[in-house]
C-alpha positions as CSV (number, residue, x, y, z in Angstrom):
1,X,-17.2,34.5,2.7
2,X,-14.8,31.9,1.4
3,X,-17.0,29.6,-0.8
4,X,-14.4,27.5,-2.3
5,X,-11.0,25.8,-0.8
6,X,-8.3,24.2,-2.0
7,X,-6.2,22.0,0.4
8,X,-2.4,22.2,-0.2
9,X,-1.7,18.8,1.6
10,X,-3.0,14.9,0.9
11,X,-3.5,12.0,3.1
12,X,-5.3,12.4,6.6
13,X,-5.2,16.2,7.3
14,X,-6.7,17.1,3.8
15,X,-9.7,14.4,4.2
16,X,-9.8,16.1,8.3
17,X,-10.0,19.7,6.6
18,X,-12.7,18.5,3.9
19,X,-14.7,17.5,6.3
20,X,-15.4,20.3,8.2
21,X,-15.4,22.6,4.9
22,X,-18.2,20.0,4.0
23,X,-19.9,21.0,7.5
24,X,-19.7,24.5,7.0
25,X,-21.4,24.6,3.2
26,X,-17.3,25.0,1.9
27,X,-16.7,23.4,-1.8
28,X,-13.4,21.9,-1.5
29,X,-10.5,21.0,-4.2
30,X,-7.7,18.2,-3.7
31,X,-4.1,18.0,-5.2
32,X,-2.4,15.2,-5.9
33,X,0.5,13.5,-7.8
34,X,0.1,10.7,-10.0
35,X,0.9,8.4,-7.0
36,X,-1.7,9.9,-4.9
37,X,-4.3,9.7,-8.3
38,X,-7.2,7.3,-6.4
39,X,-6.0,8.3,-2.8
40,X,-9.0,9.1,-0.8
41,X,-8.6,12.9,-0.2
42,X,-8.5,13.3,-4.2
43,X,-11.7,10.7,-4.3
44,X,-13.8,13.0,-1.4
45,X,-12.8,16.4,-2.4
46,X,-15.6,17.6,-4.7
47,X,-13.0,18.9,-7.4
48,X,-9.5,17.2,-7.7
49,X,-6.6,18.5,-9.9
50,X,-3.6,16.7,-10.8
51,X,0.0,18.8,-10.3
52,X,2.4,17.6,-13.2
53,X,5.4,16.9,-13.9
54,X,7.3,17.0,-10.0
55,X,8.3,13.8,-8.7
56,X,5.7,12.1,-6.5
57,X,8.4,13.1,-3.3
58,X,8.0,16.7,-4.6
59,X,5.0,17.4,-6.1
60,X,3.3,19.2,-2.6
61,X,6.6,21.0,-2.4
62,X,5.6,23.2,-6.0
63,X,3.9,26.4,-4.6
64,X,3.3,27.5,-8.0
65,X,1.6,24.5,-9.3
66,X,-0.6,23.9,-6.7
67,X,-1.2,28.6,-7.0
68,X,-2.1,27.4,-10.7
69,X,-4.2,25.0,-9.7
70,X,-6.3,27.1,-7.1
71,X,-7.2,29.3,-9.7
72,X,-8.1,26.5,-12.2
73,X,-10.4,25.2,-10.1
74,X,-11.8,28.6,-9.1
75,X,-10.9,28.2,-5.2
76,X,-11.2,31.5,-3.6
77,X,-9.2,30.0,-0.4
78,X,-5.9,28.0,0.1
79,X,-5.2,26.1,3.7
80,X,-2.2,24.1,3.6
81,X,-2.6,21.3,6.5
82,X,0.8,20.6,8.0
83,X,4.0,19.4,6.7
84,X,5.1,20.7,3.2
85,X,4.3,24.1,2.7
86,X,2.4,24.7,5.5
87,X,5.5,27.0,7.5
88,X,6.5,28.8,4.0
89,X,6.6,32.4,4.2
90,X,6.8,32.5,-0.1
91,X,4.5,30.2,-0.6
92,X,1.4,32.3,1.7
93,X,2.8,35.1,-0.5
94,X,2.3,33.6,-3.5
95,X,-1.1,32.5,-2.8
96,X,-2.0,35.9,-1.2
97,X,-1.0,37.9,-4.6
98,X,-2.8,35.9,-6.4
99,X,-6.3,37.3,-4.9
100,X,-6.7,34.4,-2.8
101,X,-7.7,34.2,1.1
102,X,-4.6,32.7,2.8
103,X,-5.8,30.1,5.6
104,X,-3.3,30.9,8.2
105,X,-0.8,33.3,9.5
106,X,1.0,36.3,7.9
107,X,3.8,35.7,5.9
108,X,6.1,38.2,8.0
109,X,4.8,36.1,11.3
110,X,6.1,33.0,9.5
111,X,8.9,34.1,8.5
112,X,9.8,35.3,11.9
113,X,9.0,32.0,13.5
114,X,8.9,28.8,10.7
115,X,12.7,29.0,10.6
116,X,13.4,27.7,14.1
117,X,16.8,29.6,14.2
118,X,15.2,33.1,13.8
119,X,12.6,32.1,16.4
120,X,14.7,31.5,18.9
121,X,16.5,34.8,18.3
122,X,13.2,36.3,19.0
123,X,12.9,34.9,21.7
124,X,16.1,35.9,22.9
125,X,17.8,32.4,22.7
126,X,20.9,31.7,20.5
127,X,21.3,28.1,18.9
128,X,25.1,26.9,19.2
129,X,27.8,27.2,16.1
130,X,27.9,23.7,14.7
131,X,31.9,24.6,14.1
132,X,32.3,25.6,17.6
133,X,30.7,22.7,19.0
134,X,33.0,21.0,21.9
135,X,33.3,18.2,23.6
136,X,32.4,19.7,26.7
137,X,28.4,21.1,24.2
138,X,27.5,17.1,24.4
139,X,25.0,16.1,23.6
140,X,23.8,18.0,21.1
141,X,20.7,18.2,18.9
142,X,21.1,18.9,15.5
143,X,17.2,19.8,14.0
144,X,16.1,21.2,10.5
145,X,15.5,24.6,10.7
146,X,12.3,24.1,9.0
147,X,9.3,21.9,9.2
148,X,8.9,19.1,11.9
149,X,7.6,15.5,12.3
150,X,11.4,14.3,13.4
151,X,12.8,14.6,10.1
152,X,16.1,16.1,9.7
153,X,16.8,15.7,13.3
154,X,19.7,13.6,14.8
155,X,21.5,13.3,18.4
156,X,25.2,13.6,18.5
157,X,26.5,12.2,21.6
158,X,30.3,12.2,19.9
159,X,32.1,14.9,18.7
160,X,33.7,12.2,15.3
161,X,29.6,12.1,14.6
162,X,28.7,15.6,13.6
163,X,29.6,16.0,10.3
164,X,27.7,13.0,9.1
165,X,24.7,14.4,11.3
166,X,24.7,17.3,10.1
167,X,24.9,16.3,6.4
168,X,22.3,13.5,6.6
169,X,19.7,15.7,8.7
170,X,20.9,18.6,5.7
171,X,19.8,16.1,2.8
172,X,16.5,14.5,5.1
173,X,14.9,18.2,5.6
174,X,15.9,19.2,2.4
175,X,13.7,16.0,0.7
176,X,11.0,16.3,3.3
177,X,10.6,20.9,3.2
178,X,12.3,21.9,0.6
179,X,15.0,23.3,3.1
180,X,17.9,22.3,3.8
181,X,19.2,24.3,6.7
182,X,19.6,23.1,10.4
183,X,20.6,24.4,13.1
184,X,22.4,22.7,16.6
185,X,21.5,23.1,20.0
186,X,22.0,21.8,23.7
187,X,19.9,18.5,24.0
188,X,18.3,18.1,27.1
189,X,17.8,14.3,28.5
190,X,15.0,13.5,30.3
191,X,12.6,16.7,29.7
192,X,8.5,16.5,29.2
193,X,7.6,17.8,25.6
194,X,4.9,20.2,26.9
195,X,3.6,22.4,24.0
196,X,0.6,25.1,23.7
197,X,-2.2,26.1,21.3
198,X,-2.9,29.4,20.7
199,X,-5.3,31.0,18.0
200,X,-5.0,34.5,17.3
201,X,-7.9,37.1,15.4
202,X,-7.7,39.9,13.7
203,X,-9.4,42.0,15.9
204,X,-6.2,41.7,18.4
205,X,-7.3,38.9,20.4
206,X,-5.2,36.0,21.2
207,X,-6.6,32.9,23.3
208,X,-4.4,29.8,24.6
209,X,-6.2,26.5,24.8
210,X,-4.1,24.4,27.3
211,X,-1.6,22.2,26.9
212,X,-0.9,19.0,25.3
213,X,1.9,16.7,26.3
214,X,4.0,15.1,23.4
215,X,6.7,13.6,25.5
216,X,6.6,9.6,23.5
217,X,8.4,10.3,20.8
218,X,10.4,7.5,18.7
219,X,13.6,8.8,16.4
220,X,11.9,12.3,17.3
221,X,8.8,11.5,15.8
222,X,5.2,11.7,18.3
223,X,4.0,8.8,18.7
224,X,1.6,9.3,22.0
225,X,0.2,12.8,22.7
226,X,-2.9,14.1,25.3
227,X,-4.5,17.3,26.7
228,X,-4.1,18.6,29.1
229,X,-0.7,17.8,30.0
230,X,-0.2,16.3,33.1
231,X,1.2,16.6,36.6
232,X,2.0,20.5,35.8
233,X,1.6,23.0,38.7
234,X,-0.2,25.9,38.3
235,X,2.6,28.5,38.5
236,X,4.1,26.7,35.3
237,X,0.9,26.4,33.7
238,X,0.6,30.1,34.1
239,X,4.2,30.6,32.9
240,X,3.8,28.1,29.9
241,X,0.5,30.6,28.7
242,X,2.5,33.4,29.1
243,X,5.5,32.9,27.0
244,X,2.5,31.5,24.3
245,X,1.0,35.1,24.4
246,X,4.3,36.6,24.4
247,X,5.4,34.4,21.3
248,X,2.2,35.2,19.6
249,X,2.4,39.1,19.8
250,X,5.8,39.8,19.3
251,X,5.3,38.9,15.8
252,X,1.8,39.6,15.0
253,X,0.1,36.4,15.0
254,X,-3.3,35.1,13.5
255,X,-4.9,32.1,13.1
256,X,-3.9,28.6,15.3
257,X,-0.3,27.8,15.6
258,X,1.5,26.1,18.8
259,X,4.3,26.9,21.1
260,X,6.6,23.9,22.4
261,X,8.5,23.8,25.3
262,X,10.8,21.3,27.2
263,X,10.3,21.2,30.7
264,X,13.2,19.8,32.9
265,X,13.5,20.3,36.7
266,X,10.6,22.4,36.6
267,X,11.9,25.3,33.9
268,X,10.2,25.7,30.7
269,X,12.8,25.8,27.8
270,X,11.2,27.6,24.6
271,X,11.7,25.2,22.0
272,X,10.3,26.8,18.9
273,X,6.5,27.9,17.2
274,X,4.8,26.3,14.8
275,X,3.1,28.6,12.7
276,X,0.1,25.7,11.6
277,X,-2.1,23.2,12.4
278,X,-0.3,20.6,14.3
279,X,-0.6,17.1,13.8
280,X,-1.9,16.2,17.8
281,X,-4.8,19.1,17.3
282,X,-7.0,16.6,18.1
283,X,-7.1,16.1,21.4
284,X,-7.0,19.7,22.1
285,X,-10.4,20.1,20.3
286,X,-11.8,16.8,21.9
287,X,-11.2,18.9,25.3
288,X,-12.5,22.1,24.6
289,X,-15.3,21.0,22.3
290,X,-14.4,23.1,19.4
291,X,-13.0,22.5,15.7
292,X,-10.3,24.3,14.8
293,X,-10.3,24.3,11.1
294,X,-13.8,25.7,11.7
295,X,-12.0,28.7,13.8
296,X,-9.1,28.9,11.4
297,X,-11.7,29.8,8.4
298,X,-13.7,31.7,10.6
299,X,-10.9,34.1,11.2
300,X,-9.5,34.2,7.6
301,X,-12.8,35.2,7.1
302,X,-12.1,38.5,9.7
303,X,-14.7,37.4,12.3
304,X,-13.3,37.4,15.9
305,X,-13.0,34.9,18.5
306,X,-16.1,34.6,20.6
307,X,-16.4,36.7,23.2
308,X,-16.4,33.6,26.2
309,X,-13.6,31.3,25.5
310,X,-14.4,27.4,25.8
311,X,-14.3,25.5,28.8
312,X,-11.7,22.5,29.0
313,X,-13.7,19.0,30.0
314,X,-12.0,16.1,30.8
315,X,-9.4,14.4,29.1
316,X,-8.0,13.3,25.7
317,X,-5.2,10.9,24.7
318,X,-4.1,10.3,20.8
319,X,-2.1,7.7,19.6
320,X,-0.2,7.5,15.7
321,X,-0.7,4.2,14.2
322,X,1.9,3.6,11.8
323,X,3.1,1.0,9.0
324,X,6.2,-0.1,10.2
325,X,8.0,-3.6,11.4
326,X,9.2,-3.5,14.8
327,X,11.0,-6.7,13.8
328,X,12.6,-5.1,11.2
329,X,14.1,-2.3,12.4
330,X,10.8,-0.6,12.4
331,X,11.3,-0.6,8.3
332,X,8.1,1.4,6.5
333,X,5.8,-0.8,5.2
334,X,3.9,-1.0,1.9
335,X,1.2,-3.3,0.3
336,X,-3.1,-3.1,0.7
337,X,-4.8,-1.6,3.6
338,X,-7.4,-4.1,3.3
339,X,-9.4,-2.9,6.5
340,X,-9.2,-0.2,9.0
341,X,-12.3,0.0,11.5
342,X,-11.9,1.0,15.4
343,X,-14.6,0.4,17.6
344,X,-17.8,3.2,18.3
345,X,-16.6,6.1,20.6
346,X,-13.2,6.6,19.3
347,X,-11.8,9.5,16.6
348,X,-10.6,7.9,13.6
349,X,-8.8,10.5,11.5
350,X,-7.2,9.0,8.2
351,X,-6.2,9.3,4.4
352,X,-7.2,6.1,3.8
353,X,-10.8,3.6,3.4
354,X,-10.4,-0.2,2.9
355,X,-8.6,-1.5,-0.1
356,X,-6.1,1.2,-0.3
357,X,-2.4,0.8,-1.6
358,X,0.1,2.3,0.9
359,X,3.1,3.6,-1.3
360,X,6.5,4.3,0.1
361,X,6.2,8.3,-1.6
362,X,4.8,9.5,1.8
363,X,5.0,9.4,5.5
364,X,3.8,6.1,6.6
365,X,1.2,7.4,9.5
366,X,-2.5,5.3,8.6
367,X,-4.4,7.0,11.3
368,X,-4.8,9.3,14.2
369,X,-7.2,7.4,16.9
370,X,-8.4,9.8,19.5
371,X,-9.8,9.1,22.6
372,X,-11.9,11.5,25.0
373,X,-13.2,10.6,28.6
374,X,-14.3,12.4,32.2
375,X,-10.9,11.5,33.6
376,X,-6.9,10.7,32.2
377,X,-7.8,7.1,33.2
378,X,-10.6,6.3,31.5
379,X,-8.8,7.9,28.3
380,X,-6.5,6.3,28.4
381,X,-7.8,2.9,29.4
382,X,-11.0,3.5,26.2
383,X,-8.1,4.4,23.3
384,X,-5.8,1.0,24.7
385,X,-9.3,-1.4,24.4
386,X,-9.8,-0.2,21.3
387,X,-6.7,-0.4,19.3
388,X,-7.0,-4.1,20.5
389,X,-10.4,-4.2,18.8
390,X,-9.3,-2.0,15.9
391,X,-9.7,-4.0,12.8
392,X,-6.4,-3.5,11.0
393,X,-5.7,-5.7,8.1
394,X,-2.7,-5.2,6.0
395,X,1.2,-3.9,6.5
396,X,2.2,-4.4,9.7
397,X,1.6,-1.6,12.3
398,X,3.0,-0.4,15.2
399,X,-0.5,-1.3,17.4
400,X,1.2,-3.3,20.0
401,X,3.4,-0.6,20.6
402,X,0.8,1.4,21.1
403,X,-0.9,-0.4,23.3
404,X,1.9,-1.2,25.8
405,X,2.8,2.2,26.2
406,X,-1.1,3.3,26.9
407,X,-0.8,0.6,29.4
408,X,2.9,0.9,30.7
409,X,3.3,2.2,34.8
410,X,5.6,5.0,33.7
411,X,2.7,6.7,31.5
412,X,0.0,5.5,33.5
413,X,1.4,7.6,36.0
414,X,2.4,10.2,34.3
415,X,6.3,9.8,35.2
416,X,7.4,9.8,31.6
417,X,9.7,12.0,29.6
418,X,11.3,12.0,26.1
419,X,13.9,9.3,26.9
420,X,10.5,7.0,27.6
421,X,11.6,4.9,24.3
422,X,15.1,5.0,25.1
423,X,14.5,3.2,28.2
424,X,11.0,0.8,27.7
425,X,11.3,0.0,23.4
426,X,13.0,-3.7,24.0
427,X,10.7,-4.6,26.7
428,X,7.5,-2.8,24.9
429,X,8.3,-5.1,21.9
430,X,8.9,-8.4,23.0
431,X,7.1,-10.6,22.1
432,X,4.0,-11.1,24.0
433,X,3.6,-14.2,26.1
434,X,0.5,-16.6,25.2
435,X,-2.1,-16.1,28.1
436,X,-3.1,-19.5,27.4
437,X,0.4,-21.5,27.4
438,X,1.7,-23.8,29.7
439,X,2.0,-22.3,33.1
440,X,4.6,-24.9,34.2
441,X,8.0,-24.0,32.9
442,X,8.9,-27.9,33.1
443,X,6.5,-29.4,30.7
444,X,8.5,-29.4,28.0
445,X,10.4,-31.5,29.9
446,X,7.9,-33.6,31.2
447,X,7.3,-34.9,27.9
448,X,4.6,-32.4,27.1
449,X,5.7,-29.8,23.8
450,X,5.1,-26.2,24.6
451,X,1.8,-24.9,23.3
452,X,2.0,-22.6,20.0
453,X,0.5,-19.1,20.2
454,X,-3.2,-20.3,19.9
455,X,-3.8,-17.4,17.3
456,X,-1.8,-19.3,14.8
457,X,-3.6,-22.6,16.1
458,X,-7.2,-20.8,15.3
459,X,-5.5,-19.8,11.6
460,X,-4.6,-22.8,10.7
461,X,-7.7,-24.3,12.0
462,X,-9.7,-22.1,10.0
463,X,-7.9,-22.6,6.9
464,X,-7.7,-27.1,7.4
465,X,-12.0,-26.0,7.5
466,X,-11.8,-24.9,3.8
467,X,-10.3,-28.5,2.7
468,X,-12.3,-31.7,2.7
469,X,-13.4,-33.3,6.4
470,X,-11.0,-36.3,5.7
471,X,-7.8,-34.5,3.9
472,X,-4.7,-36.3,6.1
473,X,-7.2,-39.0,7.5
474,X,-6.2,-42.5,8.1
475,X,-8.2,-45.2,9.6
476,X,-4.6,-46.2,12.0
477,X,-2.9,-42.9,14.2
478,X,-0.6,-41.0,11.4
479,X,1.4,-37.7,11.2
480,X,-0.3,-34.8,12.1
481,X,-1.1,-31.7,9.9
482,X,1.4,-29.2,10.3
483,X,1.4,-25.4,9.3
484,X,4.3,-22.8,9.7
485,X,3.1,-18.9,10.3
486,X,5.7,-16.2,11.0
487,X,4.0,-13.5,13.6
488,X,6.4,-10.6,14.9
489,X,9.6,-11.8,13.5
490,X,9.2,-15.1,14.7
491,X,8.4,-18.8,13.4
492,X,5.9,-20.8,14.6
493,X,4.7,-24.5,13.7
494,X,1.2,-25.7,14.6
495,X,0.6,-29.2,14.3
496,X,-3.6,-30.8,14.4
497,X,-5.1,-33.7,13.2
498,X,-8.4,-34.6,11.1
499,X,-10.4,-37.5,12.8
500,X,-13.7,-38.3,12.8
501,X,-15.0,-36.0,14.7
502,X,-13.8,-33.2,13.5
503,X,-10.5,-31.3,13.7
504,X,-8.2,-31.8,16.8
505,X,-5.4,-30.1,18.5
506,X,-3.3,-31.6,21.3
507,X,-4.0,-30.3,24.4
508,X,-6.7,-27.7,23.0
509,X,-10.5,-28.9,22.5
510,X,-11.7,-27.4,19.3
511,X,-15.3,-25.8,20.1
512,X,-15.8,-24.7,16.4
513,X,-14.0,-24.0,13.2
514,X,-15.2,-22.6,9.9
515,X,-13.3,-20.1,7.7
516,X,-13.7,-17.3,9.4
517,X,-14.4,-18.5,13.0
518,X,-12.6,-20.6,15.7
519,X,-13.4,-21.1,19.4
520,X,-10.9,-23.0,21.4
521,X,-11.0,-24.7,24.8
522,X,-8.2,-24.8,27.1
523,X,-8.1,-26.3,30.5
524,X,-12.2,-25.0,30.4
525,X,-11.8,-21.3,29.1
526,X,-13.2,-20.5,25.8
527,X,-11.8,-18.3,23.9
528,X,-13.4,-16.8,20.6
529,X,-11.1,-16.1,17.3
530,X,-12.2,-14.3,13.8
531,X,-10.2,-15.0,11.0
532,X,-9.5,-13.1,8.1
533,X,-7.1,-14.1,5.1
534,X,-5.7,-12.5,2.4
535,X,-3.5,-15.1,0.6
536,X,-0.7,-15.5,2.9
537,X,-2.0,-12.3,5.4
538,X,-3.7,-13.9,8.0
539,X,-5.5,-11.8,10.5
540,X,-6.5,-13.5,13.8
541,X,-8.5,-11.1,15.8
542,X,-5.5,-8.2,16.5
543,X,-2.6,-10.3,15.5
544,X,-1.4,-10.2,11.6
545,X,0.4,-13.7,10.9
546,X,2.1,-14.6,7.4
547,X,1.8,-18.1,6.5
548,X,5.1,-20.0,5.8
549,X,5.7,-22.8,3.0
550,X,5.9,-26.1,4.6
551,X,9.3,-26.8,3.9
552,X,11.5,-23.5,2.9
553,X,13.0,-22.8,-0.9
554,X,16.2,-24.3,-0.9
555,X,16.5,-21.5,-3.5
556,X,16.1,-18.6,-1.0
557,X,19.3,-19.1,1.0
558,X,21.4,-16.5,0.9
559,X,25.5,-15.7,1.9
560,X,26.3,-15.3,5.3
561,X,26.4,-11.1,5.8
562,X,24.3,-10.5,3.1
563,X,22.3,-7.2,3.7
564,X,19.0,-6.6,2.0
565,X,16.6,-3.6,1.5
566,X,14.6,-3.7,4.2
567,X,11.8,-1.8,2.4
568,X,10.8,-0.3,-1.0
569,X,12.7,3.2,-1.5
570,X,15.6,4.8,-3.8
571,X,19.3,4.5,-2.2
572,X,20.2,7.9,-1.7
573,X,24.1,7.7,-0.4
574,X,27.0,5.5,-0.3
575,X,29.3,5.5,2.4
576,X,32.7,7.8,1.1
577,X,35.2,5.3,-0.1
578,X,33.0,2.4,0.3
579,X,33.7,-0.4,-2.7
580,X,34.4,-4.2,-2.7
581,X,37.1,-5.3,-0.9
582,X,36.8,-2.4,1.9
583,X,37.3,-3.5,5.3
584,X,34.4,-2.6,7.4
585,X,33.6,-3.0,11.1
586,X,30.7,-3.8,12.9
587,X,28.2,-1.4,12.7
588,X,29.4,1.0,10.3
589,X,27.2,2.5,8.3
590,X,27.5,1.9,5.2
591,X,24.5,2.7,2.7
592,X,21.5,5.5,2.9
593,X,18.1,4.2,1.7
594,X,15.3,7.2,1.0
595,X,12.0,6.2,2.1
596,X,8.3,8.1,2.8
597,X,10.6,11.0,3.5
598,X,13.0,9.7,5.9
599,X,16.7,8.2,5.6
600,X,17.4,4.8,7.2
601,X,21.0,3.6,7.6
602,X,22.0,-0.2,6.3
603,X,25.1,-1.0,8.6
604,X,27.8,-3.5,8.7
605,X,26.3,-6.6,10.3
606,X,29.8,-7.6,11.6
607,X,33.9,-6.6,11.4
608,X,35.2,-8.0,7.9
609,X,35.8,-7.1,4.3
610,X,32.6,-6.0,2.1
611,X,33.0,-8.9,-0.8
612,X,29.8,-7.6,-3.0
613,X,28.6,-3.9,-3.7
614,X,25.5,-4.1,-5.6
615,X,23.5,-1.1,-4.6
616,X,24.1,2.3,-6.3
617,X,23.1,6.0,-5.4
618,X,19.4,6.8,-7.3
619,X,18.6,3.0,-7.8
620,X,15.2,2.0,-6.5
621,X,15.0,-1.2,-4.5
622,X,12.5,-3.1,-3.4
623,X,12.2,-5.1,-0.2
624,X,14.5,-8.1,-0.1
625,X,16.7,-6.7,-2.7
626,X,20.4,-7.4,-2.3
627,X,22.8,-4.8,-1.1
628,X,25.7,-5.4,-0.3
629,X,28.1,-8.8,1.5
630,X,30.3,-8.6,4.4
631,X,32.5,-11.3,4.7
632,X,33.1,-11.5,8.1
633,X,36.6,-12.0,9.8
């Protein structure tokens, strides 16, 4: 019986595994880097030990630290989450010689399968030869061999594009696995990313456990993902299962892992197996009313699967909220997680409690919410209501996103493929119209100024409640009060008055305001708003505003084509040849910033001549930072 485990991972999965080891009488041990010191999975594991001397980026790629550190602590177990060195062949070696139980499959079955390029062989399927590639191959797909979560993965959709695909995906898995190699194959547009879980025993058994359907992804990445999948007859169900099995034995399998597949015009296209814990898991154990951490230690342990396998019931829909700016290029964001509550009902897995710094080491995922209801609908329709009620205060998220796409016809009805995003992003992250605005589309006209949103109305309301009842008072009609708040890339002014009755809006009939409270009337509808600040963070029920200076710094202006770090990370490449006084055109590429594992490009705003180079491969930047000037022609 294993009595003590050590978690190679951090963040979310470790604190999902700890649990369960806490429900099951398990003692538990945490890694970390220095970065990840006070990070919640090192604060709830009951022993934590810190792995020297790597770089934060690489300190969960050292199999022999984190061996050393097993031992050290007196673990008798190792599982290692997902991501890392969760699909390493040497590293379930390592940990098997040295006398410790190894929570997950077989080295030789990971071997076979972790590298994506040997998997398919063994299936029978051949990736293409990157030098051979044609322009009659297009598109391709070029995909790290190893690991997954959309890193090292890039679309080539002209021949001139591969080489720098295949290098950047090279150096992105490389950072992200400790692997460089990729692979290319046929990309298929317009395919459902159907995948299935399988757990394996000892004792010869291996069980599927439906399907799950990860077809919203963004840059490769899952964003959306539910069980079962939908809309899928029963003749490719039963095919799906079968190639699972078939995947499973031909290399010996034990433990839970997951075959994916792309179906397109009914065919199921094997894809590759991941020999882990996936991230989605989830929903599958929402379904079938099991825990599969629970399973996987029960059958490292050498007990077999039950003898009845689970029954599915109903349905369950996941979504990945992430720290990123849709209106800035969906940059990674950092800074205080200064709340994260969702509403009773709802799955909330995370690596993170309220007051927690959000670094730009690590993957920028805050939370897994899960859903689980009778029907696809009601799934659905519970996890969209509560990621408007989630309480999210901090870095900017991608909530709204979310949300949309819950509610969007295409999912809804279950019409939607991999290229959802490619279609729906722009429209999914507009801005969202103000319920409560002018319906007429002539008042403005009529003399009558458009409403602002009434969110930044309510926090600037709030905040006029903390200053005296007659700040900006005159006994004749004067200016009003006016406050600037910038909410999804956009400005917005807000203008009210202090009389004396109270605070006053034009056109809206202030019900109440205190700090934290504001309830506004418009045309008879009240409407209810809490308000949280944190210096200039303002929180007004789900939307995050910043509050603007009155008048901007003079100061702040910058050159025309400047180009600025759009987040905290290390620059990582310079385009070849690139120095000032290069002609450039629009678009270009031209530096490679390194952030929470994945490369973003910095490209030539417009055609011209690059007049200032300040950024430099291995220098760390900082958000706002200046890059680089194009001088346009």
């Amino acid at each position: 019986m294993i009595s003590t485990l050590l978690v190679a991972n951090r963040g979310e999965i470790a604190c999902r595994i700890f649990r369960t080891c806490g429900e099951l009488g398990i003692r538990t041990v945490a890694v970390h880097s220095d970065a990840d010191q006070n990070a919640l999975h090192a604060r709830v594991a009951d022993t934590a030990v810190r792995l020297p001397g790597a770089a934060p980026a690489d300190t969960y790629l050292r199999g022999d630290l984190i061996v050393k550190a097993a031992l050290a602590a007196g673990a008798d177990a190792v599982h290692p989450g997902y991501g890392f060195l969760s699909e390493n062949a040497d590293f379930a070696r390592a940990v098997l010689d040295a006398g410790l139980v190894w929570i997950g499959p077989p080295p030789e079955a990971i071997e076979a399968m972790a590298s994506k390029t040997r998997a398919k062989e063994l299936m029978g399927l051949a990736p293409l030869d990157a030098a051979r590639v044609t322009e009659a191959d297009l598109p391709v797909l070029v995909k790290a061999a190893a690991g997954g979560g959309g890193r090292g993965m890039r679309i080539v959709r002209r021949l001139a594009d591969l080489p720098d695909a295949l290098e950047s995906a090279r150096a992105e898995a490389a950072s992200a696995f400790g692997d460089g190699e990729v692979f290319t194959e046929p990309y298929i547009e317009h395919g459902r990313h159907v995948e299935v879980q399988i757990l394996a025993d000892t004792h010869g058994t291996v069980r599927t456990l439906g399907t799950r359907d990860c077809s919203l992804q963004r840059r490769h990445q899952k964003v959306i993902e539910e069980a079962p999948a939908p809309g899928l007859t029963d003749r490719l169900a039963g095919e799906l299962d079968t190639l699972a099995v078939r995947a499973a034995r031909a290399v010996s399998y034990v433990g839970a892992g997951t075959v994916e597949f792309l179906i397109a015009d009914g065919r199921a296209h094997f894809l590759e197996m991941n020999t882990r814990l996936q991230v989605e898991h989830p929903v599958t154990e929402a379904v079938f009313g099991l825990d599969l951490v629970a399973e996987q230690i029960r059958v490292a342990e050498g007990h077999p699967l039950p003898a009845d396998p689970p029954r599915p019931r109903g349905h369950a829909v996941e979504a990945r909220l992430y720290a990123e700016d849709p209106a800035h290029g969906w940059a990674p964001q950092t800074g205080t997680l200064h709340r994260l509550a969702v509403p009773d009902g709802i799955r909330l897995d995370t690596g993170y409690t309220d007051g927690d710094g959000i670094g730009v080491h690590y993957d920028p995922m805050l939370a897994k919410l899960v859903a689980h209801a009778p029907t696809r609908a009601e799934a659905i329709r519970k996890l969209a209501g509560a990621l408007e009620r989630a309480q999210l205060h901090g870095p900017v998220t991608n909530r709204d996103l979310l949300v949309r796409s819950l509610r969007h016809a295409e999912f809804a009805d279950a019409r939607m493929d991999t290229g959802f995003y490619d279609r729906h992003l722009t429209e999914l992250t507009e801005p969202a119209p103000d319920p409560y605005a002018h319906p007429s589309p002539t008042t403005a006209l009529d003399g009558v100024a458009a409403r602002p949103p009434l969110v930044a109305l309510a926090a600037a309301l709030a905040d006029a409640h903390g200053r005296s009842r007659f700040a900006g008072w005159r006994n004749l009609p004067s200016q009003p009060q006016v406050k600037r708040y910038e909410m999804a890339g956009r400005e917005h002014e807000v203008h009210y008055r202090h009389t004396r009755h109270g605070l006053t809006a034009d056109g809206v009939r202030v019900v109440h305001a205190d700090t934290h409270r504001v309830v506004l009337d418009v045309d008879g509808v009240q409407r209810g708003f809490d308000v949280t600040r944190y210096g200039d963070e303002v929180h007004v029920n789900a939307t995050r505003l910043t509050a603007l200076p009155r008048f901007p710094d003079p100061t702040a202006q910058l050159a025309p084509g400047s180009l600025l770090a759009p987040m905290p990370g290390t620059v990582v490449r310079i385009a070849e040849g690139l120095a000032e006084g290069a002609a450039v055109t629009a678009g270009q590429p031209l530096i490679w910033i390194e952030a929470m594992k994945m490369q973003h490009q910095i490209t030539a705003p417009a055609t011209g001549t690059l007049s200032a180079l300040h950024a430099r491969p291995g220098q760390q930047v900082e958000p706002g930072m200046l890059l680089a000037v194009v001088q346009e022609t």
